[in-house]
PDB file of N, CA, C and O in Angstrom:
ATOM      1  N   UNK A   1       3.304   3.239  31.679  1.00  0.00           N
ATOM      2  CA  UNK A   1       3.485   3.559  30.282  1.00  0.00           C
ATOM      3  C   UNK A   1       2.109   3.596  29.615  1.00  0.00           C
ATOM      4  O   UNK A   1       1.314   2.682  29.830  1.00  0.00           O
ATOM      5  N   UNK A   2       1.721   4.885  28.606  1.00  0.00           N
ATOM      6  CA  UNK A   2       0.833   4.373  28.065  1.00  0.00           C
ATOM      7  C   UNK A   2       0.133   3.550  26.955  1.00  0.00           C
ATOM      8  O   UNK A   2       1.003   3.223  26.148  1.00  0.00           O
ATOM      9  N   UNK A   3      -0.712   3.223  26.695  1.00  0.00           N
ATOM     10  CA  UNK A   3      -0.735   2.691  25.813  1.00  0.00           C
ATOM     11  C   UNK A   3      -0.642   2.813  24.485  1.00  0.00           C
ATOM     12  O   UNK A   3      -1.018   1.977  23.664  1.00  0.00           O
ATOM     13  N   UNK A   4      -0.018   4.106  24.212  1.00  0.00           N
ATOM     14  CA  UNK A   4       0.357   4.702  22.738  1.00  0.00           C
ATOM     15  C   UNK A   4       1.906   4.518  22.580  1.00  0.00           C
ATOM     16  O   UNK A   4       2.413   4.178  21.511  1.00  0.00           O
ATOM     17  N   UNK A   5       2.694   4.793  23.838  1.00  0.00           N
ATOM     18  CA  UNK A   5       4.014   5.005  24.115  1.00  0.00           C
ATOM     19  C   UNK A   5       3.852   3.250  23.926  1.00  0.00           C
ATOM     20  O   UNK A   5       4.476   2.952  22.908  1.00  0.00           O
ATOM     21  N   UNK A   6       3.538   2.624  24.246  1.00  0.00           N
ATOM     22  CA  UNK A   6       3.447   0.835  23.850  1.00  0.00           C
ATOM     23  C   UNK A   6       4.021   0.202  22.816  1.00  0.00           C
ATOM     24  O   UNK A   6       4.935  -0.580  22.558  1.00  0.00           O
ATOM     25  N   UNK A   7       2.355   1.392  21.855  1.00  0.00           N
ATOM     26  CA  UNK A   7       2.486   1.000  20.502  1.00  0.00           C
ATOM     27  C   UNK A   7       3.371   1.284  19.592  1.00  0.00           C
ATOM     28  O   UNK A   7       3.753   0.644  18.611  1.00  0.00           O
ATOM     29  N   UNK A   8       3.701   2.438  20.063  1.00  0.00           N
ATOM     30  CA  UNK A   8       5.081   3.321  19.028  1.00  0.00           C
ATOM     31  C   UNK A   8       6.765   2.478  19.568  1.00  0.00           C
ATOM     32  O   UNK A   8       7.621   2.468  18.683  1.00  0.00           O
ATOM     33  N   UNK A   9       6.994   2.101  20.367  1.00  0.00           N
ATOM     34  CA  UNK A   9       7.947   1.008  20.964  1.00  0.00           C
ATOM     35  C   UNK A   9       7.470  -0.107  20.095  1.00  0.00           C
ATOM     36  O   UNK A   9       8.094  -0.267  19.047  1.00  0.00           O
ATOM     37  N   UNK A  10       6.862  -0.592  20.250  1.00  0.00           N
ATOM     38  CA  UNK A  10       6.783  -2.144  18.806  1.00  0.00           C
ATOM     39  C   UNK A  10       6.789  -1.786  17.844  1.00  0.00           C
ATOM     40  O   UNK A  10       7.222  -2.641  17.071  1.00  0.00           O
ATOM     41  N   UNK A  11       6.358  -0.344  17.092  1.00  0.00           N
ATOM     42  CA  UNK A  11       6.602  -0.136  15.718  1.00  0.00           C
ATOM     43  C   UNK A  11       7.784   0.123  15.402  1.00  0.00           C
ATOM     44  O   UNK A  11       8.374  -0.193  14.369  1.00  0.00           O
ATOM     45  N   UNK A  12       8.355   1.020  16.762  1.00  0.00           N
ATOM     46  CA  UNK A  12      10.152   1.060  16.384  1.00  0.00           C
ATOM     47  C   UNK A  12      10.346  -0.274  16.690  1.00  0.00           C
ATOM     48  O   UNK A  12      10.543  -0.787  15.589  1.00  0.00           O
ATOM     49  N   UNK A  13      10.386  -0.824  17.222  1.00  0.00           N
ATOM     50  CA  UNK A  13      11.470  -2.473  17.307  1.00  0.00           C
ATOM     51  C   UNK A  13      10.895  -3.181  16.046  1.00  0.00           C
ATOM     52  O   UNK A  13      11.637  -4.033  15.556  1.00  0.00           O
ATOM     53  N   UNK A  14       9.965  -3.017  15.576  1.00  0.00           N
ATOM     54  CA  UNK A  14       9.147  -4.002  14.406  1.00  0.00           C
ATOM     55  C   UNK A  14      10.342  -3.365  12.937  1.00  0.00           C
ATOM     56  O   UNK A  14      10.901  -4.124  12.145  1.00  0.00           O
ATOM     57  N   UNK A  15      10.459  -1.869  12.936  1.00  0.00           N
ATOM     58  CA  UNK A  15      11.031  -1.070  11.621  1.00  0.00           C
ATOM     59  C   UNK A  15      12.031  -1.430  12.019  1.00  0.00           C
ATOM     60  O   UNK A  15      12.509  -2.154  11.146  1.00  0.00           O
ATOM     61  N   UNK A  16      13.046  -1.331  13.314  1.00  0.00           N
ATOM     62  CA  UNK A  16      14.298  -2.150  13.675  1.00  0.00           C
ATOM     63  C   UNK A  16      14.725  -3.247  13.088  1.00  0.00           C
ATOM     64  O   UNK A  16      15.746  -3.443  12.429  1.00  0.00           O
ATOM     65  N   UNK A  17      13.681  -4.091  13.442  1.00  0.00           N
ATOM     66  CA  UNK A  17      13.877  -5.799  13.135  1.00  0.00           C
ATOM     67  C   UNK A  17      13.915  -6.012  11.555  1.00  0.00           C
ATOM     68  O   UNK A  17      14.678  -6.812  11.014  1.00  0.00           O
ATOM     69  N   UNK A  18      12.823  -5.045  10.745  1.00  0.00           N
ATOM     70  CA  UNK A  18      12.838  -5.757   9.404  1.00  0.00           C
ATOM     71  C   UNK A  18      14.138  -4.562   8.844  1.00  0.00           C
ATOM     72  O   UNK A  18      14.745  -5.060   7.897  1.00  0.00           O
ATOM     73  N   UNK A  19      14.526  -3.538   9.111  1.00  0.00           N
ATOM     74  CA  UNK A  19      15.812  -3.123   8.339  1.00  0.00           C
ATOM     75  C   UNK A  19      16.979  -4.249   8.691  1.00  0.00           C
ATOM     76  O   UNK A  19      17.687  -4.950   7.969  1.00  0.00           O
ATOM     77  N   UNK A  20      16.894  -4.147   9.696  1.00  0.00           N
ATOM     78  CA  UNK A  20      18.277  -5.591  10.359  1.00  0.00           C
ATOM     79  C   UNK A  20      17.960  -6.903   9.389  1.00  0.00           C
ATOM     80  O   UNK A  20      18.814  -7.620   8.869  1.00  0.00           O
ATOM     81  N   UNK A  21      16.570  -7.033   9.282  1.00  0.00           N
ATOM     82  CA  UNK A  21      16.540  -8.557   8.279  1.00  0.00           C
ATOM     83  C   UNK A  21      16.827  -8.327   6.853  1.00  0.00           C
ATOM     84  O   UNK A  21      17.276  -9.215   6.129  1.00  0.00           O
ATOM     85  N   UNK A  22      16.565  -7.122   6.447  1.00  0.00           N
ATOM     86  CA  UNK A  22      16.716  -7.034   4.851  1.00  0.00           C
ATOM     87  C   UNK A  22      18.529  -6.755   4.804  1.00  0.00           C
ATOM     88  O   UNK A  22      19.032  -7.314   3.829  1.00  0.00           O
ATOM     89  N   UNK A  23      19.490  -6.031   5.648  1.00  0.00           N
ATOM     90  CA  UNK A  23      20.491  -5.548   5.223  1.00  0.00           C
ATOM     91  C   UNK A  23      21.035  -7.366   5.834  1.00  0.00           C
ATOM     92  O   UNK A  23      22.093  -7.786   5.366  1.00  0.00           O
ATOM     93  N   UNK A  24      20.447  -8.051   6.583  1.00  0.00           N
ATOM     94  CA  UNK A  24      21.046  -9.732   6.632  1.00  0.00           C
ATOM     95  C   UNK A  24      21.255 -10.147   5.455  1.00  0.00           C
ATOM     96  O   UNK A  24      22.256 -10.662   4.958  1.00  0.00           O
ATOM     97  N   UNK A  25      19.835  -9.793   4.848  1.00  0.00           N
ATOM     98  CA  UNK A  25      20.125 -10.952   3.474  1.00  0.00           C
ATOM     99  C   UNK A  25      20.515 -10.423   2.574  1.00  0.00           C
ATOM    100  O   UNK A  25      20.221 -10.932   1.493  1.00  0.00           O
ATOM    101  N   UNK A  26      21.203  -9.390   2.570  1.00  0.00           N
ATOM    102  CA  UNK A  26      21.776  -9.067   1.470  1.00  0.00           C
ATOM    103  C   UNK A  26      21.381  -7.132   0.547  1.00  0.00           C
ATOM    104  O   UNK A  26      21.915  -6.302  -0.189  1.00  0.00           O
ATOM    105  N   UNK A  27      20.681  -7.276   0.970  1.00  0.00           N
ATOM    106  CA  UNK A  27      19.302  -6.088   0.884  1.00  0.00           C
ATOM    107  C   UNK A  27      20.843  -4.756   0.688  1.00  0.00           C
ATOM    108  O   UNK A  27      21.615  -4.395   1.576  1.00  0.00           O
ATOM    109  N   UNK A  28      20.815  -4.349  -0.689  1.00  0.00           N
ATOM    110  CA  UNK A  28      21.580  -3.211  -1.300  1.00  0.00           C
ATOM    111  C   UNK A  28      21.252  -1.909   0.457  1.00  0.00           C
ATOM    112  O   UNK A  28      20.218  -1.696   1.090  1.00  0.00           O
ATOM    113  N   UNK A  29      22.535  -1.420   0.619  1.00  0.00           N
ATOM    114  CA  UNK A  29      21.764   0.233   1.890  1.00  0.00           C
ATOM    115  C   UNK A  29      21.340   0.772   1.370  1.00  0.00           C
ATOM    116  O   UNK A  29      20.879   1.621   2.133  1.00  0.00           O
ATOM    117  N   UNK A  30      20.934   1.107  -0.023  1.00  0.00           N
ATOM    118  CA  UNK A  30      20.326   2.465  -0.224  1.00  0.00           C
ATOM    119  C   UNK A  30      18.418   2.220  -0.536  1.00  0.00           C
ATOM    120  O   UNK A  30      17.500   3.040  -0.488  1.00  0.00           O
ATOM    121  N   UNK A  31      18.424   0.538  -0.890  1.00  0.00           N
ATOM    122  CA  UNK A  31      16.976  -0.181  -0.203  1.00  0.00           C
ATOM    123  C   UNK A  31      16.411   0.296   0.818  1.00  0.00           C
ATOM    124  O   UNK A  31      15.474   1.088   0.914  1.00  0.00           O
ATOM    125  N   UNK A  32      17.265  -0.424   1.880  1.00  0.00           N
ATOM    126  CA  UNK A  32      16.728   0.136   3.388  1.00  0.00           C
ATOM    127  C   UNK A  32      16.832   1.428   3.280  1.00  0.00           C
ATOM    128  O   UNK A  32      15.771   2.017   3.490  1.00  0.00           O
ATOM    129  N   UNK A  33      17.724   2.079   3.028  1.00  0.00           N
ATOM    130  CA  UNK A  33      17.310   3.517   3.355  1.00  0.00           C
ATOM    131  C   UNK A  33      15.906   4.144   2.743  1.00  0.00           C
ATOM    132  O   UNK A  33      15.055   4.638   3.484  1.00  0.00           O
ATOM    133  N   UNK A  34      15.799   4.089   1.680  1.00  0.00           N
ATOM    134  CA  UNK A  34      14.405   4.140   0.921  1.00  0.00           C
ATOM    135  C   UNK A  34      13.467   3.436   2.013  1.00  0.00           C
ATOM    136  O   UNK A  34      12.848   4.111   2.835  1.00  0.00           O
ATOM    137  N   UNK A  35      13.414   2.330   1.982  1.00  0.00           N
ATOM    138  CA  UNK A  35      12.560   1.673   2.576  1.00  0.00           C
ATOM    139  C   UNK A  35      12.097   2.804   4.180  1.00  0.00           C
ATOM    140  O   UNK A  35      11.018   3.210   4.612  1.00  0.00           O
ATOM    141  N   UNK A  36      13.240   2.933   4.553  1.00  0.00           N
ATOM    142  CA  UNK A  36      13.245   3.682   6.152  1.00  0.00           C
ATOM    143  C   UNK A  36      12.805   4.847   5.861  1.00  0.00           C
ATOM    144  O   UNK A  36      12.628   5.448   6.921  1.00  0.00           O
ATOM    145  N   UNK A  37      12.415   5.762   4.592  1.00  0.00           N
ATOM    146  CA  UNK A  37      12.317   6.593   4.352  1.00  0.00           C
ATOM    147  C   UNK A  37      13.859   7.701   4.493  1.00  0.00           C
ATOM    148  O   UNK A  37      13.786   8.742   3.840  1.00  0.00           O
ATOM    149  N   UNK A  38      14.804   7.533   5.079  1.00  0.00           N
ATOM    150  CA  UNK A  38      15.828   8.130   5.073  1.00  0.00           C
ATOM    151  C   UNK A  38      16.284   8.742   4.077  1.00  0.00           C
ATOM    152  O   UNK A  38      16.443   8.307   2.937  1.00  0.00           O
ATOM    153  N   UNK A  39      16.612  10.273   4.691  1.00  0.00           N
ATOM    154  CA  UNK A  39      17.387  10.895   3.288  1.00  0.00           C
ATOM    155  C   UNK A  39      18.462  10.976   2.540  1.00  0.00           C
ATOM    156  O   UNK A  39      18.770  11.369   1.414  1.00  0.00           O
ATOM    157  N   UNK A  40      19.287  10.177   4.092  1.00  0.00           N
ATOM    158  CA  UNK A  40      20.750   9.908   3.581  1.00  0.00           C
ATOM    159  C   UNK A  40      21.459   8.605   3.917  1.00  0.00           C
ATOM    160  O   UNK A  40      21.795   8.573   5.101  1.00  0.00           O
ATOM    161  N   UNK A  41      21.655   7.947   3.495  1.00  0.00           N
ATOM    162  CA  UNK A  41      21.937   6.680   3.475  1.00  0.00           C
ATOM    163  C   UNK A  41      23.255   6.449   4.815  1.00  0.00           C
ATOM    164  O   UNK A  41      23.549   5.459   5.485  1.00  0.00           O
ATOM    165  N   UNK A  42      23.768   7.747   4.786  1.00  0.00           N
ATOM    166  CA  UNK A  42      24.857   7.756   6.105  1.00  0.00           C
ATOM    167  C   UNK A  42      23.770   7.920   7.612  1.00  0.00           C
ATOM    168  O   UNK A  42      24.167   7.891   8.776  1.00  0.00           O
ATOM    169  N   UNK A  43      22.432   8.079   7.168  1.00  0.00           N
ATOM    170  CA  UNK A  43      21.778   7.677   8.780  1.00  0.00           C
ATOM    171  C   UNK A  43      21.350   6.400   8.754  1.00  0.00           C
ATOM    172  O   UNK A  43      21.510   5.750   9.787  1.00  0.00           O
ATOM    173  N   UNK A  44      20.754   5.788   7.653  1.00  0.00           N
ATOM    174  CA  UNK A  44      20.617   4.614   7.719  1.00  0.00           C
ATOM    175  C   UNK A  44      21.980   3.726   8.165  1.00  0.00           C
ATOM    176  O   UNK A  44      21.858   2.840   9.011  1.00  0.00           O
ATOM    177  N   UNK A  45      23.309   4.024   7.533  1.00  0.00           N
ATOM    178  CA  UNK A  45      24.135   3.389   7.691  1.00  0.00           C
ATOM    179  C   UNK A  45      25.230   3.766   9.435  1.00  0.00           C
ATOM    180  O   UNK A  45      26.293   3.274   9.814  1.00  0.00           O
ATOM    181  N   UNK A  46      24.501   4.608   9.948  1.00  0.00           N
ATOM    182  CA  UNK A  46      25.208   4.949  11.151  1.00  0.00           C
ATOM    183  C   UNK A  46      24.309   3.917  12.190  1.00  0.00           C
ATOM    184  O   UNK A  46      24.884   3.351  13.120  1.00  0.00           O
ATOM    185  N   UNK A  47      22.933   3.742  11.955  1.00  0.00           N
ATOM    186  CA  UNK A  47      22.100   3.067  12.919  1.00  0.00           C
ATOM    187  C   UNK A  47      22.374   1.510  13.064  1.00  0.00           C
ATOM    188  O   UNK A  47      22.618   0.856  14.078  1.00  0.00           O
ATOM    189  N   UNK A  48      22.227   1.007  11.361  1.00  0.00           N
ATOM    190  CA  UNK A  48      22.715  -0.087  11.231  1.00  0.00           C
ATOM    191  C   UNK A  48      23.973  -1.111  10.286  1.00  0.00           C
ATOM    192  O   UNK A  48      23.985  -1.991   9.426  1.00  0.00           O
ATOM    193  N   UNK A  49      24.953  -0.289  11.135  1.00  0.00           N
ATOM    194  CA  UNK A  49      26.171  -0.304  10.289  1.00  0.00           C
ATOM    195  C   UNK A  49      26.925  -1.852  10.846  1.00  0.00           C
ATOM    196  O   UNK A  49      27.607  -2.766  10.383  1.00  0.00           O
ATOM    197  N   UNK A  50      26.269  -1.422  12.188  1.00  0.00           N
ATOM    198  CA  UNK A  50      26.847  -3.062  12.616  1.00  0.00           C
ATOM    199  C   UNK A  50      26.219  -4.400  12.168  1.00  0.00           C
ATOM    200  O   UNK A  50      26.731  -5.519  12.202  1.00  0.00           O
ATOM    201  N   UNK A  51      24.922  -4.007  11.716  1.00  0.00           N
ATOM    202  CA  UNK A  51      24.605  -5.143  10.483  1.00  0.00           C
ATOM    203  C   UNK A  51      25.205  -5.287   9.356  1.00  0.00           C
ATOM    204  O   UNK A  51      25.272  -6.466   9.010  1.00  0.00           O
ATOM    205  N   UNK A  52      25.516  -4.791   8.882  1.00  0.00           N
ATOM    206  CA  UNK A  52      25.932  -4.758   7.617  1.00  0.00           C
ATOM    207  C   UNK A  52      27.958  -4.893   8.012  1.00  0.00           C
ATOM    208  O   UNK A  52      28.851  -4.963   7.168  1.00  0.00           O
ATOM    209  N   UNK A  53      28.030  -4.891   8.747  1.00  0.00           N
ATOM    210  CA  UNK A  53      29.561  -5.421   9.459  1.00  0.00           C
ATOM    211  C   UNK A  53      29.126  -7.033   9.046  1.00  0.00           C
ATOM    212  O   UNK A  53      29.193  -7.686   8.004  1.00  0.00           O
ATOM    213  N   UNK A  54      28.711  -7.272  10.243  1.00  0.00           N
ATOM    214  CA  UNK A  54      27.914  -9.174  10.548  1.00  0.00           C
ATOM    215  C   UNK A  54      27.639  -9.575   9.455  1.00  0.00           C
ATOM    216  O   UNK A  54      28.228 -10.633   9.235  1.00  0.00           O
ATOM    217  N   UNK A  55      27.018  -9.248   8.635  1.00  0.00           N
ATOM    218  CA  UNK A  55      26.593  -9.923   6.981  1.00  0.00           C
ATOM    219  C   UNK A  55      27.882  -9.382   6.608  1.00  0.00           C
ATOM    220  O   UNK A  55      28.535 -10.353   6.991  1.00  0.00           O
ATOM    221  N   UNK A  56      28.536  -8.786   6.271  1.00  0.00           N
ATOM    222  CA  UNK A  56      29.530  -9.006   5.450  1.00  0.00           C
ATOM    223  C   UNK A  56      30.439  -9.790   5.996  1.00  0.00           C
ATOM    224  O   UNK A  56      30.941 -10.532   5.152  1.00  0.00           O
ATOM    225  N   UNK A  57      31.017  -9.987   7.468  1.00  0.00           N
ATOM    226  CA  UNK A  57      31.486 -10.890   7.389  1.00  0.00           C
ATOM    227  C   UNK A  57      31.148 -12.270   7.607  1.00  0.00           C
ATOM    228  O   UNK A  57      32.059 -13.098   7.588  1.00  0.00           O
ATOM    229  N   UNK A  58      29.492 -12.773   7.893  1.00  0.00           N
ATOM    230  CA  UNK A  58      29.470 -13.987   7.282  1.00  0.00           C
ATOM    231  C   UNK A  58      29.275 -14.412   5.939  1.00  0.00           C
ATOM    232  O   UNK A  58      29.130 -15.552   5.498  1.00  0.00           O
ATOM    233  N   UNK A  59      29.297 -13.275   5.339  1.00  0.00           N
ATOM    234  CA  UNK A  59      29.194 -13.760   3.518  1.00  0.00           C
ATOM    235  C   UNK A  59      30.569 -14.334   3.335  1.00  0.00           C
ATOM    236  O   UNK A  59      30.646 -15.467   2.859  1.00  0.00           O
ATOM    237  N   UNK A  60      31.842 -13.579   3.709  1.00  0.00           N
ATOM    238  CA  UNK A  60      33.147 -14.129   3.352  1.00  0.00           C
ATOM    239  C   UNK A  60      33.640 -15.612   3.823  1.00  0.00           C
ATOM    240  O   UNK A  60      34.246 -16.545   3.297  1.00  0.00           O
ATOM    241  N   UNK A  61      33.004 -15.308   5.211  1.00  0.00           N
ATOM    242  CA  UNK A  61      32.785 -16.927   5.816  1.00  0.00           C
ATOM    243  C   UNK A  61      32.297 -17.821   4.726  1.00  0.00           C
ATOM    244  O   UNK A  61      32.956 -18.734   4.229  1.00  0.00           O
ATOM    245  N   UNK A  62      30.935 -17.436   4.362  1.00  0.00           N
ATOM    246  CA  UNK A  62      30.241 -18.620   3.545  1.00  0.00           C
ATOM    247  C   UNK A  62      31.352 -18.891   1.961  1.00  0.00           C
ATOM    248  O   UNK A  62      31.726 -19.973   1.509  1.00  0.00           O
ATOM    249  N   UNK A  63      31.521 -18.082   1.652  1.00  0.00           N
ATOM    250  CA  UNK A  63      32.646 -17.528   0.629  1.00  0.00           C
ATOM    251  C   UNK A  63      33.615 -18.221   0.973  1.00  0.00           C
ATOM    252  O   UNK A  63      33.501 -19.158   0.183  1.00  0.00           O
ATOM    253  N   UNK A  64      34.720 -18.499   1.744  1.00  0.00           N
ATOM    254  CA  UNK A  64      35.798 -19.684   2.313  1.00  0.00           C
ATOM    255  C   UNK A  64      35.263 -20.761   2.348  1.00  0.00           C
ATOM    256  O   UNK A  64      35.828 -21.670   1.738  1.00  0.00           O
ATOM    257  N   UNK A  65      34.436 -20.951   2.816  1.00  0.00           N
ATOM    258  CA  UNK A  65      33.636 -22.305   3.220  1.00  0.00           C
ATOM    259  C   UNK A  65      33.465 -23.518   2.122  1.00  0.00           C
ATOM    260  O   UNK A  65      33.692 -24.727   2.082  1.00  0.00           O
ATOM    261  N   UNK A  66      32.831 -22.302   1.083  1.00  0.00           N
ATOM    262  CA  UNK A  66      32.879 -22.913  -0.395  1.00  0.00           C
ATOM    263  C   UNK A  66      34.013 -23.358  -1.245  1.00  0.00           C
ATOM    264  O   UNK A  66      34.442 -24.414  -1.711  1.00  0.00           O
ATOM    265  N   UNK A  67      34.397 -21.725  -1.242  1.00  0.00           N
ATOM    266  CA  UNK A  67      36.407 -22.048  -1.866  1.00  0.00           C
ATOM    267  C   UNK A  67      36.898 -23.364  -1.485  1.00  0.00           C
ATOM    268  O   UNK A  67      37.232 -24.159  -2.363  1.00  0.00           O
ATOM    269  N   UNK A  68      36.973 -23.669  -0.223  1.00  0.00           N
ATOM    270  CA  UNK A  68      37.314 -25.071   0.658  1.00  0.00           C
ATOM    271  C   UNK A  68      36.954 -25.610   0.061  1.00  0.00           C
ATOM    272  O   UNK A  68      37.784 -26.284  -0.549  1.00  0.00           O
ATOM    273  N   UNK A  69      35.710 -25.793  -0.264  1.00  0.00           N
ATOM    274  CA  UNK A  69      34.755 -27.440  -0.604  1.00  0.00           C
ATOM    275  C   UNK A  69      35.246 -27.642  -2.002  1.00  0.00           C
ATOM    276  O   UNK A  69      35.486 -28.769  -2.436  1.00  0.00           O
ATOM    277  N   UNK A  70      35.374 -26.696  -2.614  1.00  0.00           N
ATOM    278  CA  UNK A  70      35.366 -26.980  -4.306  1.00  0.00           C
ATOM    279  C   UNK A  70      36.871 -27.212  -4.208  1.00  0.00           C
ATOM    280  O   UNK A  70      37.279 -28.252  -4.726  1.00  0.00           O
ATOM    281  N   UNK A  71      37.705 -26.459  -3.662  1.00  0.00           N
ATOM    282  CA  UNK A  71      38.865 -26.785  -3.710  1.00  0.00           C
ATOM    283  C   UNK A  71      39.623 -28.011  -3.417  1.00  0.00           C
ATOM    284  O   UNK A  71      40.743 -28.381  -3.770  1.00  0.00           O
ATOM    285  N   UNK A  72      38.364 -28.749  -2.389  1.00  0.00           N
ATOM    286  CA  UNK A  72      38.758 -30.424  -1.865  1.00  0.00           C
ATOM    287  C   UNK A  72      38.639 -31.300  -2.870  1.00  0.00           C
ATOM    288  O   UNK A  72      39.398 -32.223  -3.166  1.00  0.00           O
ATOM    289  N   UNK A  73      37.293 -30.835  -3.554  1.00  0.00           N
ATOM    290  CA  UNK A  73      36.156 -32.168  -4.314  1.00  0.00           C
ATOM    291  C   UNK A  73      37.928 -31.996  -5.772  1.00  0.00           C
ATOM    292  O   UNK A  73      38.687 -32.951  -5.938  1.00  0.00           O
ATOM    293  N   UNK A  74      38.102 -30.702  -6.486  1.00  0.00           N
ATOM    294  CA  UNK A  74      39.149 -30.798  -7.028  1.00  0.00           C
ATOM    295  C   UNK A  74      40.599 -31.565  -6.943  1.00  0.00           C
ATOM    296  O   UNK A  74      41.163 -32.139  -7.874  1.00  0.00           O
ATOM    297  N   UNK A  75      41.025 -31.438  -5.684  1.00  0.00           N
ATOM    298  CA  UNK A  75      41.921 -32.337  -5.571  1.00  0.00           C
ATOM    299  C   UNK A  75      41.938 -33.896  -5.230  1.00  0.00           C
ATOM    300  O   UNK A  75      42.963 -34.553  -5.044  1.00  0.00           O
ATOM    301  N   UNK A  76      40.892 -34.281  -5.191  1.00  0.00           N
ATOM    302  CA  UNK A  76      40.174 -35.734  -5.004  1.00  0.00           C
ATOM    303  C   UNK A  76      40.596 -36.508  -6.319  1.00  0.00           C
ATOM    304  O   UNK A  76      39.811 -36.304  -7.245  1.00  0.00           O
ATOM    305  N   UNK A  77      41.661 -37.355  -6.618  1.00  0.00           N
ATOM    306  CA  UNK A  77      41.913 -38.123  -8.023  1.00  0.00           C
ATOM    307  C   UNK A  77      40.994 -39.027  -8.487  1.00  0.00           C
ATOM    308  O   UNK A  77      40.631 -39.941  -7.746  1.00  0.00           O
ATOM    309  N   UNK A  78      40.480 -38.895  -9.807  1.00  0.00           N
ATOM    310  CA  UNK A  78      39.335 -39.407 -10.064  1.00  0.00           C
ATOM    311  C   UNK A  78      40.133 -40.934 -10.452  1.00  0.00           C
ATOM    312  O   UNK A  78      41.333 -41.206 -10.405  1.00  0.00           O
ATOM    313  N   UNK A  79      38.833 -41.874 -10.887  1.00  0.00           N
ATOM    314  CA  UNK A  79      39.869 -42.912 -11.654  1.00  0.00           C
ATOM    315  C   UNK A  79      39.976 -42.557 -13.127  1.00  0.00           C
ATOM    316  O   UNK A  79      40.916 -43.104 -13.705  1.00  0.00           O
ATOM    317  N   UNK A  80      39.225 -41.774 -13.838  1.00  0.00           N
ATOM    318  CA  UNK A  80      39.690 -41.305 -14.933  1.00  0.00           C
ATOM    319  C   UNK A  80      41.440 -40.780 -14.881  1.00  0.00           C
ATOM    320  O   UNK A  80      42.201 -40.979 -15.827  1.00  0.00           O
ATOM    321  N   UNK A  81      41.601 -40.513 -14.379  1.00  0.00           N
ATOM    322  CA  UNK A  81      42.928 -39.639 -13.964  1.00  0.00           C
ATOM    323  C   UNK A  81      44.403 -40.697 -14.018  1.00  0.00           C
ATOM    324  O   UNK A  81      45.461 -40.593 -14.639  1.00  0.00           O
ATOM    325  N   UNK A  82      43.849 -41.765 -13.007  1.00  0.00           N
ATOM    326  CA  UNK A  82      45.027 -42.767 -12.452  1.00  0.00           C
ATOM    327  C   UNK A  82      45.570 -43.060 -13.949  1.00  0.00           C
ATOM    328  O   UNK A  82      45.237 -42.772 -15.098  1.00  0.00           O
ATOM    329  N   UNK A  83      46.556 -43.765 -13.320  1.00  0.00           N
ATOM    330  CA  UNK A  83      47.969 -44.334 -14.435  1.00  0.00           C
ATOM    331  C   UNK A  83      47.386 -45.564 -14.563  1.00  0.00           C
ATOM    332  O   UNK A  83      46.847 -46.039 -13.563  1.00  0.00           O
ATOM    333  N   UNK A  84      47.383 -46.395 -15.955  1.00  0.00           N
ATOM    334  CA  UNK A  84      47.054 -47.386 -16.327  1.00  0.00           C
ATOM    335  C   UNK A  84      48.036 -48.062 -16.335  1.00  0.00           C
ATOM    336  O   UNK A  84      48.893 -47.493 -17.011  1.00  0.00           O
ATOM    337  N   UNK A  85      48.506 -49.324 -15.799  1.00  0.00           N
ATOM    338  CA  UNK A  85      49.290 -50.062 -16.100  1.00  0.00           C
ATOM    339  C   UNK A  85      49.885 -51.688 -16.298  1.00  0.00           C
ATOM    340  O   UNK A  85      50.742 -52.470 -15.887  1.00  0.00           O
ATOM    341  N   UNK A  86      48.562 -51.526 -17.398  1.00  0.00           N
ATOM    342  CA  UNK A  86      48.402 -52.891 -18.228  1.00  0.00           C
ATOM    343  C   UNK A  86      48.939 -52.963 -19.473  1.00  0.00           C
ATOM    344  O   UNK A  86      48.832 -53.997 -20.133  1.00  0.00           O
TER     345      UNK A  86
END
């Protein structure tokens, strides 16, 4: 391989890696697409659609996770709450 064919292989896996990290955290597609220079957001979104699968469904995850928690700490009876009976 030469050493240009090298370099252009790490710049694609490098532009790979940071579209995959921005559409992780949240990063709007039409960002990355800009960002990728892309003209249509359906190529950006055909390449990395399965990211944006994975983040959405661990957002809903994190999203339940929470619902849960708040929904516990809520049903927890405070002693403000209890029956007095003196």
């Amino acid at each position: 391989m030469l050493a240009t064919e090298c370099r252009l292989c790490r710049r694609r896996h490098s532009r790979h890696a940071a579209a995959s990290e921005l559409l992780e955290q949240g990063a709007p597609l039409t960002v990355v697409q800009r960002q990728l220079r892309h003209r249509d957001a359906r190529t950006t979104l055909q390449k990395y659609g399965h990211v944006v699968g994975d983040a959405q469904r661990r957002a809903v995850e994190t999203l339940a996770e929470n619902i849960e928690r708040h929904a516990a700490v809520e049903l927890e009876p405070s002693a403000e709450m209890e029956p007095s009976f003196a």
